[in-house]
PyMOL commands that place a pseudoatom at each C-alpha (Angstrom):
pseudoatom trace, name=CA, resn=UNK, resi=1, chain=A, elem=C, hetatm=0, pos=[138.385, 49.916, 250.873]
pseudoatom trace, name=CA, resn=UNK, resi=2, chain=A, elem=C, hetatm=0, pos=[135.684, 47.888, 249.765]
pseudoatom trace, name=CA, resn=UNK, resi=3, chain=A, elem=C, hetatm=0, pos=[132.449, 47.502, 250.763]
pseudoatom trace, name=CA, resn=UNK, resi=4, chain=A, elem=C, hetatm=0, pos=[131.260, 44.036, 251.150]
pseudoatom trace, name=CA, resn=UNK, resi=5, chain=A, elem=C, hetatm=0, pos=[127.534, 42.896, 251.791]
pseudoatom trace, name=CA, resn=UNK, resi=6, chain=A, elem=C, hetatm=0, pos=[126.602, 39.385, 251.822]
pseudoatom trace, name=CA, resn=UNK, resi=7, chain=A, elem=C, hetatm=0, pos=[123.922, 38.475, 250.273]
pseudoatom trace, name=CA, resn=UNK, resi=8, chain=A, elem=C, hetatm=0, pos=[121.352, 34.832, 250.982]
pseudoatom trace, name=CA, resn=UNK, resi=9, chain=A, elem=C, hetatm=0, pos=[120.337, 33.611, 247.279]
pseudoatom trace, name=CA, resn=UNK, resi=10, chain=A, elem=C, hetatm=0, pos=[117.824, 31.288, 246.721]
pseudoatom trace, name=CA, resn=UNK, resi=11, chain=A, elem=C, hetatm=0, pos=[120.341, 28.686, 245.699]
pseudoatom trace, name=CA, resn=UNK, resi=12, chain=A, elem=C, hetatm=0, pos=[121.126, 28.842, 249.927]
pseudoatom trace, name=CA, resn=UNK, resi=13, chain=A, elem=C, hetatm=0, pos=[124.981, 30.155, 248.813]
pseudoatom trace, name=CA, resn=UNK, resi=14, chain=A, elem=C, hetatm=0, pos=[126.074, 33.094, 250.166]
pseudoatom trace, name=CA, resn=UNK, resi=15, chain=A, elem=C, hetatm=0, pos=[127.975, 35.627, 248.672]
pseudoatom trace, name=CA, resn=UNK, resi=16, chain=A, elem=C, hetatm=0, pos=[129.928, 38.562, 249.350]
pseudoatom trace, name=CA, resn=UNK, resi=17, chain=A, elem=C, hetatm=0, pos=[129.021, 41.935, 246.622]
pseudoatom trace, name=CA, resn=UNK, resi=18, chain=A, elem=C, hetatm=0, pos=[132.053, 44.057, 246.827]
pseudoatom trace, name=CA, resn=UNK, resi=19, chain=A, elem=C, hetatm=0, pos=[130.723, 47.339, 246.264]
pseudoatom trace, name=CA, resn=UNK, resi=20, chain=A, elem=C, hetatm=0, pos=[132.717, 50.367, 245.914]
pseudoatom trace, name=CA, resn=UNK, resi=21, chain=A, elem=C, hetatm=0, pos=[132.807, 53.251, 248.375]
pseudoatom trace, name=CA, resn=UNK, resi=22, chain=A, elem=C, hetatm=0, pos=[130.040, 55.368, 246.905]
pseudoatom trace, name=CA, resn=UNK, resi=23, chain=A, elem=C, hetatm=0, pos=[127.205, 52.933, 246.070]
pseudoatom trace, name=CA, resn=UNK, resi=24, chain=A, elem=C, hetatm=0, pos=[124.392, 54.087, 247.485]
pseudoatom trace, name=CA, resn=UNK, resi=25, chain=A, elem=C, hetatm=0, pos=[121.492, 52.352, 249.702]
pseudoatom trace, name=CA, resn=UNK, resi=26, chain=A, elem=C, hetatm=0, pos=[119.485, 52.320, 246.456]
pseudoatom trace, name=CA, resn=UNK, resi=27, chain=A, elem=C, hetatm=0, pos=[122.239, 50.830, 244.099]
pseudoatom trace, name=CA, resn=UNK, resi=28, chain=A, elem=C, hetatm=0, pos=[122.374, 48.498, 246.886]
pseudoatom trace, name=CA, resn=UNK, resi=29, chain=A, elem=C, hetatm=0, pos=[119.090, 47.284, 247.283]
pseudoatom trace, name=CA, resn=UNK, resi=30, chain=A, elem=C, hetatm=0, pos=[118.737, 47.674, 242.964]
pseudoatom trace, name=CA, resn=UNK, resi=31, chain=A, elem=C, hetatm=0, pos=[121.533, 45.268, 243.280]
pseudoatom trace, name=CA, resn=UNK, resi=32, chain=A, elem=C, hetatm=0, pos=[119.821, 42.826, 245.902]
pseudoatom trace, name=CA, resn=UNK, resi=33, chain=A, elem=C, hetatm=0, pos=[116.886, 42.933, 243.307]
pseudoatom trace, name=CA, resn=UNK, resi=34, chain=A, elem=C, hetatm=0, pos=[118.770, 42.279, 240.249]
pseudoatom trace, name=CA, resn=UNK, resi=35, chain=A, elem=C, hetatm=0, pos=[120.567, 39.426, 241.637]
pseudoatom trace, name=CA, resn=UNK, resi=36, chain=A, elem=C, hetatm=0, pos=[117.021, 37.627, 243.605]
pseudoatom trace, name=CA, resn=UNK, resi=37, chain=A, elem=C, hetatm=0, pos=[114.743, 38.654, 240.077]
pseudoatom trace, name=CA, resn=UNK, resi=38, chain=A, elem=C, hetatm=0, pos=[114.177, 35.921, 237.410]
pseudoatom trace, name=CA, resn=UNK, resi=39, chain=A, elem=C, hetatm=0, pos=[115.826, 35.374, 235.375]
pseudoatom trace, name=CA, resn=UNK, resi=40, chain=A, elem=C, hetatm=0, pos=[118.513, 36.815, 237.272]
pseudoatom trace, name=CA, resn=UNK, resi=41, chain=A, elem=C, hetatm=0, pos=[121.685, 38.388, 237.301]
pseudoatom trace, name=CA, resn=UNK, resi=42, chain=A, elem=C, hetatm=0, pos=[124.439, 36.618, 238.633]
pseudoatom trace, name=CA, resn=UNK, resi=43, chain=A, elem=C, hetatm=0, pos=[127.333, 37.940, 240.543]
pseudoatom trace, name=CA, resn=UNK, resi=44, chain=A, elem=C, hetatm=0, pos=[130.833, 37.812, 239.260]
pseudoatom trace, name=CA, resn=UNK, resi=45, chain=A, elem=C, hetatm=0, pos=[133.294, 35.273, 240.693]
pseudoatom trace, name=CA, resn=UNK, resi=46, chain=A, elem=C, hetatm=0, pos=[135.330, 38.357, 242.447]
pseudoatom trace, name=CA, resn=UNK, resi=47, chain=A, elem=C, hetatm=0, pos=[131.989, 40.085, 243.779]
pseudoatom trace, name=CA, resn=UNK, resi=48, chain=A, elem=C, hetatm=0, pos=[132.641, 43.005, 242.197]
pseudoatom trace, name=CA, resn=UNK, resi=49, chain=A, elem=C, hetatm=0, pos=[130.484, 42.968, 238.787]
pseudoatom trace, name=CA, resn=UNK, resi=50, chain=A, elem=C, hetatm=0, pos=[127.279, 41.730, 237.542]
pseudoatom trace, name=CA, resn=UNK, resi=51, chain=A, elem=C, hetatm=0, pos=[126.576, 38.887, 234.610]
pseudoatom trace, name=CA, resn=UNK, resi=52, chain=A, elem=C, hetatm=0, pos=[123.736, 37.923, 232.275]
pseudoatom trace, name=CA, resn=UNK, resi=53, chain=A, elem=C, hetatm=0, pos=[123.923, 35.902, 229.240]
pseudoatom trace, name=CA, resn=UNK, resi=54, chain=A, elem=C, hetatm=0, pos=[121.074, 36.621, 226.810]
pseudoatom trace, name=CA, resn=UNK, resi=55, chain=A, elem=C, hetatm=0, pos=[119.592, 34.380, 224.258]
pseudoatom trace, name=CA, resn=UNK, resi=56, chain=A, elem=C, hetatm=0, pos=[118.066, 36.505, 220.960]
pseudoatom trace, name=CA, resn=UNK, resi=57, chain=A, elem=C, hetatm=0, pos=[116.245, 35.461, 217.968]
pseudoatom trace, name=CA, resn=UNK, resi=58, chain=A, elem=C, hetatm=0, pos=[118.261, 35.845, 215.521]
pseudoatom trace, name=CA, resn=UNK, resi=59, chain=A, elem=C, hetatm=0, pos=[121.991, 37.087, 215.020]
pseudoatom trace, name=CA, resn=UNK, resi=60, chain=A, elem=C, hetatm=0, pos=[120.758, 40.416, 213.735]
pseudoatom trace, name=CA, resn=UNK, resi=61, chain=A, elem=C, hetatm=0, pos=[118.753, 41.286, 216.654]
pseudoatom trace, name=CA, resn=UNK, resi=62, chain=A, elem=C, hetatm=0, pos=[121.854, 40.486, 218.809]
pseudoatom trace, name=CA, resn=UNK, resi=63, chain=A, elem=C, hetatm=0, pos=[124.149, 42.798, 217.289]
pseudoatom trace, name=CA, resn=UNK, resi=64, chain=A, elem=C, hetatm=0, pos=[120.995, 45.550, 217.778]
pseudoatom trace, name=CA, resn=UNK, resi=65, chain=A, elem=C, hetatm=0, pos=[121.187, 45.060, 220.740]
pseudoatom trace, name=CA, resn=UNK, resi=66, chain=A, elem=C, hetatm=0, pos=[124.974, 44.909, 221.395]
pseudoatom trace, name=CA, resn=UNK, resi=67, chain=A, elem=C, hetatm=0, pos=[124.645, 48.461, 219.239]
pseudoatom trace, name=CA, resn=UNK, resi=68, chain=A, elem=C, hetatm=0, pos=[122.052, 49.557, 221.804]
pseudoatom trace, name=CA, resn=UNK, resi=69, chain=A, elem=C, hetatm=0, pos=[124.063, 49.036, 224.660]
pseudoatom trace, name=CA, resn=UNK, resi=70, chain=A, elem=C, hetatm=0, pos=[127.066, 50.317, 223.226]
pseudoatom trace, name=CA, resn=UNK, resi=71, chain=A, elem=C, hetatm=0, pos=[125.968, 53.692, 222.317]
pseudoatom trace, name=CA, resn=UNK, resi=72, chain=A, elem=C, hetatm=0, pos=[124.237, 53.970, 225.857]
pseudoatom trace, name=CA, resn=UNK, resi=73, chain=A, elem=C, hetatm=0, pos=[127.811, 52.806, 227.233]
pseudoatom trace, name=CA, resn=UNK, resi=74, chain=A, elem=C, hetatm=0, pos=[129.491, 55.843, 225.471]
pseudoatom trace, name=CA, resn=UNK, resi=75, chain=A, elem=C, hetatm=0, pos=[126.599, 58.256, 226.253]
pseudoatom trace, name=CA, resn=UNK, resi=76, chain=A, elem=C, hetatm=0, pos=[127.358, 57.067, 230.119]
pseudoatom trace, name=CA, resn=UNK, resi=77, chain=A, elem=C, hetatm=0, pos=[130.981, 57.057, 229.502]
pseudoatom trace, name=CA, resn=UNK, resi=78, chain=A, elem=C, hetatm=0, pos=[130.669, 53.107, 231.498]
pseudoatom trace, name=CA, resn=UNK, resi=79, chain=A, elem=C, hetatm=0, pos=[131.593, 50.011, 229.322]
pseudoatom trace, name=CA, resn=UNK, resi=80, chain=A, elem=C, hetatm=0, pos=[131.000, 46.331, 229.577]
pseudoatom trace, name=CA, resn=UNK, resi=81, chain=A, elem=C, hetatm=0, pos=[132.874, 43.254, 229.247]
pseudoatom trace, name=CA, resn=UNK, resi=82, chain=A, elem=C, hetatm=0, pos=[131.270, 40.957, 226.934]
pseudoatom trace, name=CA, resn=UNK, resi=83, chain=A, elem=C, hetatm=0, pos=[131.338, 38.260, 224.522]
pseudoatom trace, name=CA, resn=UNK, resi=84, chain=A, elem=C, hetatm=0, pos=[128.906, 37.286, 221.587]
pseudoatom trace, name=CA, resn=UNK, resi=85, chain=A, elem=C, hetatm=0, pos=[128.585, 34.181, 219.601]
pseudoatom trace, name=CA, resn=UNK, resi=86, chain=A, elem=C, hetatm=0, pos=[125.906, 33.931, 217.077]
pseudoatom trace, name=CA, resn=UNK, resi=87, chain=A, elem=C, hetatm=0, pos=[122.430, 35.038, 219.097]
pseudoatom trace, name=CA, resn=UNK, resi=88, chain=A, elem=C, hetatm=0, pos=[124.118, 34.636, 222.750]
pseudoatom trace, name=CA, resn=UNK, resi=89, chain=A, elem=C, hetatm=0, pos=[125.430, 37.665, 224.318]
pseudoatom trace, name=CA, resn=UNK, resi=90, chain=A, elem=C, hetatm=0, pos=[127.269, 37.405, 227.667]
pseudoatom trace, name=CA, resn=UNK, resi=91, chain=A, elem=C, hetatm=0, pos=[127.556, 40.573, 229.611]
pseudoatom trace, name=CA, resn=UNK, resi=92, chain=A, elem=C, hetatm=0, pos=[129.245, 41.729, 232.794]
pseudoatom trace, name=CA, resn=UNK, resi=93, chain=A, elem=C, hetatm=0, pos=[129.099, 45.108, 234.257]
pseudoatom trace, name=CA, resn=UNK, resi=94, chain=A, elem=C, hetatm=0, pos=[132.075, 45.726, 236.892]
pseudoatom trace, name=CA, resn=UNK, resi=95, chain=A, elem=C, hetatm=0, pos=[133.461, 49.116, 238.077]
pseudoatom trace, name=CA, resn=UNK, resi=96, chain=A, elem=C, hetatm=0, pos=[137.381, 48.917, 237.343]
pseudoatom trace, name=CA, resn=UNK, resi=97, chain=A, elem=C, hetatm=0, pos=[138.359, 52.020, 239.707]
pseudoatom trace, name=CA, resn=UNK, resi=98, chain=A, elem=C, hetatm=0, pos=[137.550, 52.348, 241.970]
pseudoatom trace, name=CA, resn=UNK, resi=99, chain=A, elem=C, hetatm=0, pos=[137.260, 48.070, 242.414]
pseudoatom trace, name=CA, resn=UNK, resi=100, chain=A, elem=C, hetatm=0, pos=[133.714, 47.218, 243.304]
pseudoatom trace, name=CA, resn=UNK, resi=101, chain=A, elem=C, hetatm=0, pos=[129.595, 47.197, 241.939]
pseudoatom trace, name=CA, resn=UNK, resi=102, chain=A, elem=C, hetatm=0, pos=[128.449, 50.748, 241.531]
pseudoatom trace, name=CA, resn=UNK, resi=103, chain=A, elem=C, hetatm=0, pos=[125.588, 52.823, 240.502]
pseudoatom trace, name=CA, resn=UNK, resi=104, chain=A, elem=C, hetatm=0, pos=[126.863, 52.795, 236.992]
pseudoatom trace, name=CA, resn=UNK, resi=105, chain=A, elem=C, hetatm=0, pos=[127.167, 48.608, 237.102]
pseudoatom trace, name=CA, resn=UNK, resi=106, chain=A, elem=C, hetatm=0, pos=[123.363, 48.350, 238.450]
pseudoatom trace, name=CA, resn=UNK, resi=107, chain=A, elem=C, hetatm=0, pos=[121.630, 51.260, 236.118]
pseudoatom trace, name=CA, resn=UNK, resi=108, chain=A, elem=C, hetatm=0, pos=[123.235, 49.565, 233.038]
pseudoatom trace, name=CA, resn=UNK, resi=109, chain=A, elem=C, hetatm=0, pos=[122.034, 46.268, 233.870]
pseudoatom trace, name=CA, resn=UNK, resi=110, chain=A, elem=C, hetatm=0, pos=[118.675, 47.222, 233.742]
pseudoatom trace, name=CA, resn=UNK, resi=111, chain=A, elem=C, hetatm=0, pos=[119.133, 49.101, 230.524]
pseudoatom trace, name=CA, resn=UNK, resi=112, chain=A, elem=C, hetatm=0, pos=[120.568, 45.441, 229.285]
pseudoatom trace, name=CA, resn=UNK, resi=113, chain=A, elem=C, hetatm=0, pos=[117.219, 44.321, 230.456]
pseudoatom trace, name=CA, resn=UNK, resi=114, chain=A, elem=C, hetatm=0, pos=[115.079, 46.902, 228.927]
pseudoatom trace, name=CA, resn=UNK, resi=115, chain=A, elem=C, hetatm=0, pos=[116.422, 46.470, 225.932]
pseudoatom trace, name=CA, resn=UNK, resi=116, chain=A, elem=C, hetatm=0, pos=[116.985, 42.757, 225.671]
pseudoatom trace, name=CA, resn=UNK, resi=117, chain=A, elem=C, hetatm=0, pos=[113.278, 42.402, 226.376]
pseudoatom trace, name=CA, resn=UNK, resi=118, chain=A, elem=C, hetatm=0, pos=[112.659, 45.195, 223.604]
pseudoatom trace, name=CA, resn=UNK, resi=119, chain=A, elem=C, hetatm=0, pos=[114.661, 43.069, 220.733]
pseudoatom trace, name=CA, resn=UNK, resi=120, chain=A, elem=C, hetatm=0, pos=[112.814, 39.878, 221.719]
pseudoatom trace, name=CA, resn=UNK, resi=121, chain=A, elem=C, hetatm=0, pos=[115.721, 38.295, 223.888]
pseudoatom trace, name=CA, resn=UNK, resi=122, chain=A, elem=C, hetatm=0, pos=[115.472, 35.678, 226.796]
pseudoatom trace, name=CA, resn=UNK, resi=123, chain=A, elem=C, hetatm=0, pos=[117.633, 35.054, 229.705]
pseudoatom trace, name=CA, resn=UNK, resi=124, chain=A, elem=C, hetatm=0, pos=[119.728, 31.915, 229.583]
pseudoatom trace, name=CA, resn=UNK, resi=125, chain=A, elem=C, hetatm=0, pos=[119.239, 30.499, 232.727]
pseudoatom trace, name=CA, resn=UNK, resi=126, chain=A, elem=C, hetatm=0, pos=[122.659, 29.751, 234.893]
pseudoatom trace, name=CA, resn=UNK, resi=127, chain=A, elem=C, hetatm=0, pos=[122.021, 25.641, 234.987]
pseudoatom trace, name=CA, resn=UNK, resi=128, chain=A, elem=C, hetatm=0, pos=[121.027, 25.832, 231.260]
pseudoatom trace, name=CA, resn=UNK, resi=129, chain=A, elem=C, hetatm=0, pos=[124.346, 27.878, 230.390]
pseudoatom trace, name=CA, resn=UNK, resi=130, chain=A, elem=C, hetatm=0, pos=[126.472, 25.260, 231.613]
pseudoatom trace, name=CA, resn=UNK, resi=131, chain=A, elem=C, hetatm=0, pos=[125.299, 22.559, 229.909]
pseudoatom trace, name=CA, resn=UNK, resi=132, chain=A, elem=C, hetatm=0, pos=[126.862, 19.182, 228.978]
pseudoatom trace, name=CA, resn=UNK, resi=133, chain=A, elem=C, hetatm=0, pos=[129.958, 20.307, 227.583]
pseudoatom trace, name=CA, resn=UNK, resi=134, chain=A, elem=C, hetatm=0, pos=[132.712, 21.373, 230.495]
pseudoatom trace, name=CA, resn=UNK, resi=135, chain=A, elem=C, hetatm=0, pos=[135.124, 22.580, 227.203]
pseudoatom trace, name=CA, resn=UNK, resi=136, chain=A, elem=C, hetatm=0, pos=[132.831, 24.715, 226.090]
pseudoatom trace, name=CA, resn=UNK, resi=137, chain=A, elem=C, hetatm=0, pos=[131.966, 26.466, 229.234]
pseudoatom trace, name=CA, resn=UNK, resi=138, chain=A, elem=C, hetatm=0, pos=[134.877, 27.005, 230.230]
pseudoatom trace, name=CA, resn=UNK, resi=139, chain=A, elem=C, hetatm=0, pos=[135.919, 28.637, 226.752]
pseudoatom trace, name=CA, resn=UNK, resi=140, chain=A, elem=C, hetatm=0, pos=[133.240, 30.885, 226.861]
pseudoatom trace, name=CA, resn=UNK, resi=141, chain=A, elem=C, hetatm=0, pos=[133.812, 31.649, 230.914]
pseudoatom trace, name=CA, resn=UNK, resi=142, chain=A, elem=C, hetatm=0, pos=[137.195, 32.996, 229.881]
pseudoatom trace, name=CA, resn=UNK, resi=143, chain=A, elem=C, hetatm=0, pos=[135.924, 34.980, 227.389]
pseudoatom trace, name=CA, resn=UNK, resi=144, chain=A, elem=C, hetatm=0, pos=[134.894, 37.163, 229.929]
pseudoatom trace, name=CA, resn=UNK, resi=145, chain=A, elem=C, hetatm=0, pos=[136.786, 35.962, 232.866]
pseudoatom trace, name=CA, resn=UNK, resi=146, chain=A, elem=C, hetatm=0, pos=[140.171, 36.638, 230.652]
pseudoatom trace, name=CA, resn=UNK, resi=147, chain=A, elem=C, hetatm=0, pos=[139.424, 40.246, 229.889]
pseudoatom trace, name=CA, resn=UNK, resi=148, chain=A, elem=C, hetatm=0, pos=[139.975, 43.027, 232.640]
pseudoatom trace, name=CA, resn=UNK, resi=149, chain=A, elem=C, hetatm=0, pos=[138.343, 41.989, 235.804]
pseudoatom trace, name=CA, resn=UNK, resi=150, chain=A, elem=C, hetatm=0, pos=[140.626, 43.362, 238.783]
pseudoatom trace, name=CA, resn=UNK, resi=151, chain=A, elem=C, hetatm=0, pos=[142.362, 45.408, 236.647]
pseudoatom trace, name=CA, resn=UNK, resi=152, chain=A, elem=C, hetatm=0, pos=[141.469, 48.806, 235.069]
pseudoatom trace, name=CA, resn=UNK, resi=153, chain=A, elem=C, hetatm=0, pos=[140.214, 48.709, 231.328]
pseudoatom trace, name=CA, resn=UNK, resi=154, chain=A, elem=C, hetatm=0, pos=[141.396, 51.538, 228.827]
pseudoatom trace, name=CA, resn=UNK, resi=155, chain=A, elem=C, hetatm=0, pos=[138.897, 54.148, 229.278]
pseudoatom trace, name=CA, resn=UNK, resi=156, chain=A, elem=C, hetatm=0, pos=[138.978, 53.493, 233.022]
pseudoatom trace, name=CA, resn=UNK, resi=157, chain=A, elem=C, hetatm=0, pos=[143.318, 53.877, 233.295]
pseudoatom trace, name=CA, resn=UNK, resi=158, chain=A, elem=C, hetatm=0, pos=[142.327, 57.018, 231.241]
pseudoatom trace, name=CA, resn=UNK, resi=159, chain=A, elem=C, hetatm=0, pos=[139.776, 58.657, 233.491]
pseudoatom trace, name=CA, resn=UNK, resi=160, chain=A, elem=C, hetatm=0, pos=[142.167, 57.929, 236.516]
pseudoatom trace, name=CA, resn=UNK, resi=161, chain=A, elem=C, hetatm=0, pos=[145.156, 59.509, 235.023]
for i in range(1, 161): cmd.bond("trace and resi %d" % i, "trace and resi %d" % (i + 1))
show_as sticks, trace
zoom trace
């Protein structure tokens, strides 16, 4: 069963966070935060993960921090979807089983802040990210949206079996 919250952005939308069964008041509220800071976190088109697409300085600088976040992924034993082009990384953070935003989801999102601020990155605001060109976004939208959400990735079918 999930849990659903709605939550009043600035934007005057409201959406529903699925979270799953064991978040906890302060994953919640983390969540909340996340979602209201600036630049912020957006939520997934399912409710159930968060997104951020970062801007770095240079290619190099992108890949330390995709590097970062990877070995802190393994150390957690939680893993991202994500996409990278050049200096833009794209990163969602959804829990596959059970289906929802969990503690895991919230304390690696600010880890991808902490160390996107660390390697000189900047937020690319939502508006800005969609741009002029509709065939572009929606490339790059699938490059995430195509992967796993819904469905459970490899190291999540593993831990459940």
């Amino acid at each position: 069963m999930h849990h659903r919250r709605l939550l009043h952005l600035r934007s005057m939308s409201t959406f529903a966070i699925n979270f799953t069964p064991k978040a906890t008041p302060v994953t919640r509220s983390t969540a909340y935060t996340l979602l209201t800071s600036s630049p912020a976190w957006t939520l997934s088109r399912a409710g159930t993960g968060l997104e951020k697409t970062y801007r770095f300085p240079s290619f190099p600088q992108a890949m330390e921090f995709v590097n970062a976040v990877a070995a802190e992924s393994e150390r957690r034993k939680h893993h991202p979807e994500w996409a990278n082009v050049y200096d833009i990384v794209k990163i969602r953070w959804t829990t596959h089983r059970p289906v929802g935003l969990g503690g895991n989801d919230v304390a690696m999102a600010e880890f991808c802040d902490q160390e996107a601020e660390r390697a000189g990155a900047v937020a690319v605001p939502v508006a800005a990210e969609r741009g002029d060109n509709a065939a572009q976004e929606q490339e790059e939208k699938g490059l995430l949206d195509g992967l796993v959400e819904g469905e459970a990735c490899g190291a999540c079918a593993r831990k459940s079996a």
